[in-house]
Backbone bond lengths (Angstrom), bond angles and torsions (degrees), N, CA, C in turn:
res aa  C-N    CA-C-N  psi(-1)  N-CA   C-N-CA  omega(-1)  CA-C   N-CA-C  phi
1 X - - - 1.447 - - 1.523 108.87 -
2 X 1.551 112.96 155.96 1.052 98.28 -179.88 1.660 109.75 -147.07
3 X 1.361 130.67 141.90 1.461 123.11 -160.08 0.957 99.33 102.81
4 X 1.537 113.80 -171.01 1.761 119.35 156.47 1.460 100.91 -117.71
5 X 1.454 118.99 86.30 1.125 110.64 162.34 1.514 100.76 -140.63
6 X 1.780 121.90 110.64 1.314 154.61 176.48 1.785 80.26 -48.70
7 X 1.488 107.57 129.25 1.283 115.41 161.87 2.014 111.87 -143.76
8 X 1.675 96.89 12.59 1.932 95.88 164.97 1.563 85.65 111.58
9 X 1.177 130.01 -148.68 1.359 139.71 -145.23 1.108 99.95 -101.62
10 X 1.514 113.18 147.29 1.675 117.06 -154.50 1.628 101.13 149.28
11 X 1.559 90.67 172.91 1.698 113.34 179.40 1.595 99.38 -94.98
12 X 1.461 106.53 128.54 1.553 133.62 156.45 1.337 131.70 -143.59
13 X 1.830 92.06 91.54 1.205 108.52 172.51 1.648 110.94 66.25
14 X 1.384 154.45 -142.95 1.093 110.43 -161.56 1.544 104.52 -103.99
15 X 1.381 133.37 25.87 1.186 152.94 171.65 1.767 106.26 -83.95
16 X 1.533 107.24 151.38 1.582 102.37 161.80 1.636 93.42 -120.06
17 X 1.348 101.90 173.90 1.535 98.84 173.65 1.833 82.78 -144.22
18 X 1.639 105.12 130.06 1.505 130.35 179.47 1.399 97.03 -116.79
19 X 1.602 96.84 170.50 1.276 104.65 161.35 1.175 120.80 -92.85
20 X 1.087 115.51 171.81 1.794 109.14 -149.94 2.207 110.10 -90.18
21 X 0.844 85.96 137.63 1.679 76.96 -168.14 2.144 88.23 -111.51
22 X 1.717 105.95 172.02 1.289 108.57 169.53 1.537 108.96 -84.35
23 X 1.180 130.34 1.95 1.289 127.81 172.18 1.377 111.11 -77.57
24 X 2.013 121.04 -44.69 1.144 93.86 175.92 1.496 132.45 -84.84
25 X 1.691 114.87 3.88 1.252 124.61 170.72 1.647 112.59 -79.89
26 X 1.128 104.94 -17.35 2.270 99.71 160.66 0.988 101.94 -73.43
27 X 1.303 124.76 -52.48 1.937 123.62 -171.67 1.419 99.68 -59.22
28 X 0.699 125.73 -59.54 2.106 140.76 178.23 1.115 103.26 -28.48
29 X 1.363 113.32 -63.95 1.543 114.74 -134.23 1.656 106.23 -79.23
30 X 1.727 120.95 -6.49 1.369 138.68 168.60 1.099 117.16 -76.47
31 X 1.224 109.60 -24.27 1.746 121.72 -158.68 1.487 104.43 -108.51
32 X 1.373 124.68 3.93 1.581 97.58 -179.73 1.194 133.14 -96.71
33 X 1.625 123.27 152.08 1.169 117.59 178.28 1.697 122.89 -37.64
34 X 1.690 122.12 139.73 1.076 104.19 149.42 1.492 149.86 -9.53
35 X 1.342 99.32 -70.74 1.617 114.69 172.60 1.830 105.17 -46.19
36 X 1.362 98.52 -62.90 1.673 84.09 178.09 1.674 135.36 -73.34
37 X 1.834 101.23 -8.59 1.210 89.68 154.59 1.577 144.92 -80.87
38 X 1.081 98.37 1.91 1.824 129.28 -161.95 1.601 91.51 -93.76
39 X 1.388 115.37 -38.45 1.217 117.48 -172.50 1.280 123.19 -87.06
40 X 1.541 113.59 -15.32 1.935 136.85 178.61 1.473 73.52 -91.75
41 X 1.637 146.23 -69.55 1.511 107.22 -154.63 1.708 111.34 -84.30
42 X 1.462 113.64 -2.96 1.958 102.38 164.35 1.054 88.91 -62.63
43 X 1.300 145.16 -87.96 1.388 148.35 -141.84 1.816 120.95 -57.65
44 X 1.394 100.43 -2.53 1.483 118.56 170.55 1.389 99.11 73.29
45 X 1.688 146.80 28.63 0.958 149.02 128.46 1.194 165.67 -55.12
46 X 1.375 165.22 107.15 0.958 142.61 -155.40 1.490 110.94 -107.15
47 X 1.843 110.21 123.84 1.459 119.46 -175.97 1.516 125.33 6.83
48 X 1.850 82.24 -59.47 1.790 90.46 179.58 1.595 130.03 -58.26
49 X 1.729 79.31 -50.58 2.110 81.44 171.47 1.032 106.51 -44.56
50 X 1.287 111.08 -88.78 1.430 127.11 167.73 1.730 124.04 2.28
51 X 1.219 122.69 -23.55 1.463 122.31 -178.43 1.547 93.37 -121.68
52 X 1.387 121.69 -35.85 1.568 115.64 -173.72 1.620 105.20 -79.97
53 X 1.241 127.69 -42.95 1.516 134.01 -152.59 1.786 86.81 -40.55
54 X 1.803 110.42 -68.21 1.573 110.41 -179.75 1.462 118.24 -40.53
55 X 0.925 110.26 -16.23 2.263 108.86 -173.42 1.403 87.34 -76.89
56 X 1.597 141.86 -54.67 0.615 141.68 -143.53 1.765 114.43 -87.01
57 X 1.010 94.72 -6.99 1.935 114.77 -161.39 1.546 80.01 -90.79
58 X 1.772 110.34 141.19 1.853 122.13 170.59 1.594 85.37 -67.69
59 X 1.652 122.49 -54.71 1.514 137.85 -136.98 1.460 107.94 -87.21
60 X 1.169 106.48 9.26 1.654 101.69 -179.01 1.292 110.78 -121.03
61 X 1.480 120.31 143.45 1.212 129.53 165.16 1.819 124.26 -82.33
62 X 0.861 109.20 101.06 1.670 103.32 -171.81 1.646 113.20 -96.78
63 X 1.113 136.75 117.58 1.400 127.10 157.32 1.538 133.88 -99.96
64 X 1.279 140.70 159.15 1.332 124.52 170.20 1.504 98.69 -133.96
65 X 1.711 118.83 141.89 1.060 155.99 165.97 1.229 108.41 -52.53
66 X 1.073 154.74 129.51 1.792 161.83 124.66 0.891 123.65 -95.92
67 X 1.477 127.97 126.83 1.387 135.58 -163.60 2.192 90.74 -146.85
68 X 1.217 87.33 107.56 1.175 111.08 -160.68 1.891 132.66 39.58
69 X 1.072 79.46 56.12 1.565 104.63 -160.57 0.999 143.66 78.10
70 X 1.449 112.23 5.54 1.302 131.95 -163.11 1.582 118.62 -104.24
71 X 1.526 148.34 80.56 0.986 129.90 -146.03 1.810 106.97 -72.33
72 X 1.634 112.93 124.61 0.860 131.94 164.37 1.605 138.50 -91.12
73 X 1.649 109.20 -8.18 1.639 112.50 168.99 1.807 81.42 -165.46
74 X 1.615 89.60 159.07 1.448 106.31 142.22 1.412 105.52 -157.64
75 X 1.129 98.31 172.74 1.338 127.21 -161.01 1.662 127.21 -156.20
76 X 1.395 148.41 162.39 0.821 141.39 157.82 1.790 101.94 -169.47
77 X 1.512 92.00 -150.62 1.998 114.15 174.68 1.426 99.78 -116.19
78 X 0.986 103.47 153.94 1.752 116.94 161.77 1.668 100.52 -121.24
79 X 1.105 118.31 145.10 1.778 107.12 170.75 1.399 95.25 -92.20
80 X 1.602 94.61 150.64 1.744 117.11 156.55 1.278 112.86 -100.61
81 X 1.414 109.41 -17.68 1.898 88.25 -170.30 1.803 76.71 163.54
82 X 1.280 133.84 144.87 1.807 156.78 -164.39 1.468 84.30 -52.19
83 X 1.092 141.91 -23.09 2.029 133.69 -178.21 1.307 109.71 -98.24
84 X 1.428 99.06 -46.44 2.280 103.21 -175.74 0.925 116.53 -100.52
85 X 1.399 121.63 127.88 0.942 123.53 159.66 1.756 121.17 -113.89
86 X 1.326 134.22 131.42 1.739 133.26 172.25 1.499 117.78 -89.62
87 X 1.473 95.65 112.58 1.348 115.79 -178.13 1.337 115.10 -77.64
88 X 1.363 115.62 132.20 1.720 128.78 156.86 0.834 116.23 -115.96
89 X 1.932 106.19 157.24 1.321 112.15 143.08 1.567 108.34 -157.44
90 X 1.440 127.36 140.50 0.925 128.19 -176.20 1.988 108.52 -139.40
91 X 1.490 101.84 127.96 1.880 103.25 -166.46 1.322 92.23 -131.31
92 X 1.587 101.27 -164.48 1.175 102.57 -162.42 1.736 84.36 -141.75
93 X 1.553 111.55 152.15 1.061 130.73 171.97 1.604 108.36 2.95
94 X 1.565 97.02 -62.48 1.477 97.50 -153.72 2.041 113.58 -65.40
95 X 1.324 115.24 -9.80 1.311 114.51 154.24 1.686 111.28 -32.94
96 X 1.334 101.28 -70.14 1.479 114.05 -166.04 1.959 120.55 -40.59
97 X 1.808 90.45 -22.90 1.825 94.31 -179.59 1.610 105.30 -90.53
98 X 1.648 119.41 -2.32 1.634 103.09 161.37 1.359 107.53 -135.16
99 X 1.276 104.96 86.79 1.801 114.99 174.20 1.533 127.20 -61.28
100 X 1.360 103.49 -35.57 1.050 126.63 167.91 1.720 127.21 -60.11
101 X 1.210 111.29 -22.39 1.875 134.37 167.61 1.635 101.00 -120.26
102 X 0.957 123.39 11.37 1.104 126.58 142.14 1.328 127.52 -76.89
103 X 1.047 112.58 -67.06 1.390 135.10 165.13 1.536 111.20 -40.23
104 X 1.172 115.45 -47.12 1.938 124.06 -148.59 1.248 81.41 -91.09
105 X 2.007 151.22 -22.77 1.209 117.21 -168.34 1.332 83.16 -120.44
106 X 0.912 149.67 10.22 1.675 153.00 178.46 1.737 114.29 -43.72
107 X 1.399 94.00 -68.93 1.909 118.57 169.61 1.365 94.46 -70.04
108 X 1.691 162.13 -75.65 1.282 137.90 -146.69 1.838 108.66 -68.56
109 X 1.103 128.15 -31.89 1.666 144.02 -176.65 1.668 77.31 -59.32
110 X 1.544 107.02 -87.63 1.587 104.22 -156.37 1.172 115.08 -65.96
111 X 1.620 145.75 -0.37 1.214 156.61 136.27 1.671 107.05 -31.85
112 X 1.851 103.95 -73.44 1.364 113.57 -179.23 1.742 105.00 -58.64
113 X 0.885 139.35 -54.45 1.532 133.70 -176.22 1.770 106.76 -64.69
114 X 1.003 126.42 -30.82 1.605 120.72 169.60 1.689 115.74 -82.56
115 X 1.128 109.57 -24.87 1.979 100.98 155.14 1.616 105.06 -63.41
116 X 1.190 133.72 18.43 1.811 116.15 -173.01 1.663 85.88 -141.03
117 X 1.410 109.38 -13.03 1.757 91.20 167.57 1.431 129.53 -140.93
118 X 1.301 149.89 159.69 1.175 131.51 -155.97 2.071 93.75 -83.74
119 X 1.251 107.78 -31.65 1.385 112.72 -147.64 1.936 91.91 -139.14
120 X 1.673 112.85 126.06 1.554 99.79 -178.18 1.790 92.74 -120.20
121 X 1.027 116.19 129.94 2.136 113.01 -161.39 1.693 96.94 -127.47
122 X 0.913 115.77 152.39 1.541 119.00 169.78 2.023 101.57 -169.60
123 X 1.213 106.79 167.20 1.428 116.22 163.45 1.341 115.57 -92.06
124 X 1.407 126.53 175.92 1.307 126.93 169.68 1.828 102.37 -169.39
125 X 1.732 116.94 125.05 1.184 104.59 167.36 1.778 133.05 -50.01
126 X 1.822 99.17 127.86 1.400 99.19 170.33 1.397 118.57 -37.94
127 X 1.227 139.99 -30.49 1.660 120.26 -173.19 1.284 102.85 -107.67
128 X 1.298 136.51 49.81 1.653 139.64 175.47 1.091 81.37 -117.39
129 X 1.487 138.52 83.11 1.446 143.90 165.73 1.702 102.33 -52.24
130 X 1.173 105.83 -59.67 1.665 112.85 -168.36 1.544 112.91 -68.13
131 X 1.350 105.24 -47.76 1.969 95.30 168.79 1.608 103.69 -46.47
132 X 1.656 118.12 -63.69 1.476 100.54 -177.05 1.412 118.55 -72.94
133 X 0.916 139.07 2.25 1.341 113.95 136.48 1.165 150.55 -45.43
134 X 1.520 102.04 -57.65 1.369 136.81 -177.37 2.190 74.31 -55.28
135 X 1.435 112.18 -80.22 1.556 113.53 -158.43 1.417 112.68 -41.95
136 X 1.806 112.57 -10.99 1.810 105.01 175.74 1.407 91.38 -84.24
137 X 1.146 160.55 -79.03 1.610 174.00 37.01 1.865 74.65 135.81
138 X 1.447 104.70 -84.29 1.595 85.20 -177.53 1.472 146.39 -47.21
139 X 1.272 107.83 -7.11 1.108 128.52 -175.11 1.472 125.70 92.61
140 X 1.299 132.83 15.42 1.279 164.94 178.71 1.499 104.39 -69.56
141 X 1.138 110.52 137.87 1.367 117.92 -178.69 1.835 117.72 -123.73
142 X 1.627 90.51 106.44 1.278 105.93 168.79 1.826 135.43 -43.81
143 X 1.292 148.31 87.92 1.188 162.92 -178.25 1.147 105.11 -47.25
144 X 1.683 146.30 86.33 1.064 139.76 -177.55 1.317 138.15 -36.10
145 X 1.551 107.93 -37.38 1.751 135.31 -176.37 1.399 97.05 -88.74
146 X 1.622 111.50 113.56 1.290 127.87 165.98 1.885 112.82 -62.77
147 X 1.565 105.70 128.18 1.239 103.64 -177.79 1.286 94.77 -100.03
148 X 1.859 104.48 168.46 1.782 100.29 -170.10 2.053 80.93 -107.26
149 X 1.708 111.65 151.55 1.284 113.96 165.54 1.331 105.58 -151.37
150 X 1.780 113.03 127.87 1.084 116.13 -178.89 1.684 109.49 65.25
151 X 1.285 138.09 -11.55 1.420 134.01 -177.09 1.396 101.64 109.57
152 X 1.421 130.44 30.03 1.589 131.41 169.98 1.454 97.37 -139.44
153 X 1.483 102.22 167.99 1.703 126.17 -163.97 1.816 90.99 -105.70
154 X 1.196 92.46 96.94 1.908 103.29 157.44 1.421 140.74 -87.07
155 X 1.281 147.34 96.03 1.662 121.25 155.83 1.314 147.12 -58.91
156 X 1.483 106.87 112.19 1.631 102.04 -175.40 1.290 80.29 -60.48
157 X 1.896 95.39 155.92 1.571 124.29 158.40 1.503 107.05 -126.31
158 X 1.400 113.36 139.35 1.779 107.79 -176.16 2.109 84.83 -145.69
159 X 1.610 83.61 145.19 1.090 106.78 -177.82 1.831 115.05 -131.31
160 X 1.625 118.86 93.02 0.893 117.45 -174.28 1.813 131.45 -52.69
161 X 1.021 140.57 167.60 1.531 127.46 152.45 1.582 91.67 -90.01
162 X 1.417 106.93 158.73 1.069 131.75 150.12 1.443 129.14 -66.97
163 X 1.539 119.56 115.90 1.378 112.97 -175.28 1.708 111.69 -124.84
164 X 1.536 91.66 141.82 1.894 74.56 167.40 1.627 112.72 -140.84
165 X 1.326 93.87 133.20 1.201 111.84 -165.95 1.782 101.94 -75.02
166 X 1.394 95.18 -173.49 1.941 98.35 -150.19 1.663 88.63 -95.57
167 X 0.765 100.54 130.27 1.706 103.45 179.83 1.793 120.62 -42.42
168 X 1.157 146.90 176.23 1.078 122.62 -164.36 2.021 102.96 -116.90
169 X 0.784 122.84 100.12 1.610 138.21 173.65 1.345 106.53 -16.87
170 X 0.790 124.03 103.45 1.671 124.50 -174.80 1.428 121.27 -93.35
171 X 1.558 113.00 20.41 1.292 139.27 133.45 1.227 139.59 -95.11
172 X 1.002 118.57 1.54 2.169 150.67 148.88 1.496 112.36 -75.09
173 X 1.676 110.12 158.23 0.856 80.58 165.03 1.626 73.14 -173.58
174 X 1.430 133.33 176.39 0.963 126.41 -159.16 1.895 117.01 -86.40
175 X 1.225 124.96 152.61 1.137 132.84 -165.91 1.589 113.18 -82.88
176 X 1.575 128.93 73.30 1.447 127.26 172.29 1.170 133.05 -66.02
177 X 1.338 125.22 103.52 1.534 111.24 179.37 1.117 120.83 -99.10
């Protein structure tokens, strides 16, 4: 691939990105960071569900990360309904040693997954300072009002598409009765 433009499974840079199989969610589900395990038990999950439930979904797009063959994150959409879609992602440590290609395909992935929905929403624990960060940087919009889940303090994050409406005819004009 070349640019940063996320186009689904393929070579990036020295990463591949596949589609996600249940083999690399057994290897996964040992390997993940803290943060995302904290976040499989808010969500009343266990790692494994949690990476398989999407294999199992017709409506979801799932991918997994390889960094020298080794799957190190996946991620995808699940649909809610032809407008929403709920974004994941859950990796493992070894994300954290290239921040820098982290970062650089971060915005084209959630670029490519927000052309397929009007609206991309997920939760995220209040004290994951750095995920929400990272989710302002993407352009994600933080929900001020802490929701309660499972007995912890969450932020929805929602990420609109951009729409533009048809300019307004300047031979129209509105209908008064």
């Amino acid at each position: 691939m070349t640019g940063n433009v996320f186009q689904g499974a393929g070579k990036y840079g020295e990463s591949h990105i596949v589609k996600a199989k249940p083999s690399h969610a057994e290897f996964l589900q040992h390997e993940l960071r803290n943060t995302d395990n904290r976040e499989c038990l808010i969500a009343g999950v266990t790692p494994w569900r949690a990476l398989m439930e999407p294999l199992k979904d017709d409506n979801a797009e799932t991918y997994t990360a390889l960094l020298y063959n080794k799957p190190v994150m996946m991620f995808g959409v699940v649909k809610q309904h032809d407008l929403v879609g709920s974004i994941w992602m859950l990796c493992s440590p070894d994300v954290d040693k290239y921040p820098k290609t982290f970062l650089k395909w971060s915005r084209p992935i959630v670029d490519y997954f927000q052309d397929q929905y009007l609206l991309l929403q997920n939760v995220c624990p209040v004290e994951h300072y750095k995920t929400l960060t990272w989710l302002g940087y993407l352009d994600f919009m933080i929900m001020p009002r802490a929701l309660d889940l499972n007995g912890y303090k969450v932020l929805r994050f929602v990420r609109c598409q951009e729409i533009e409406f048809m300019p307004p005819n300047e031979y129209t004009r509105p209908v008064i009765s």
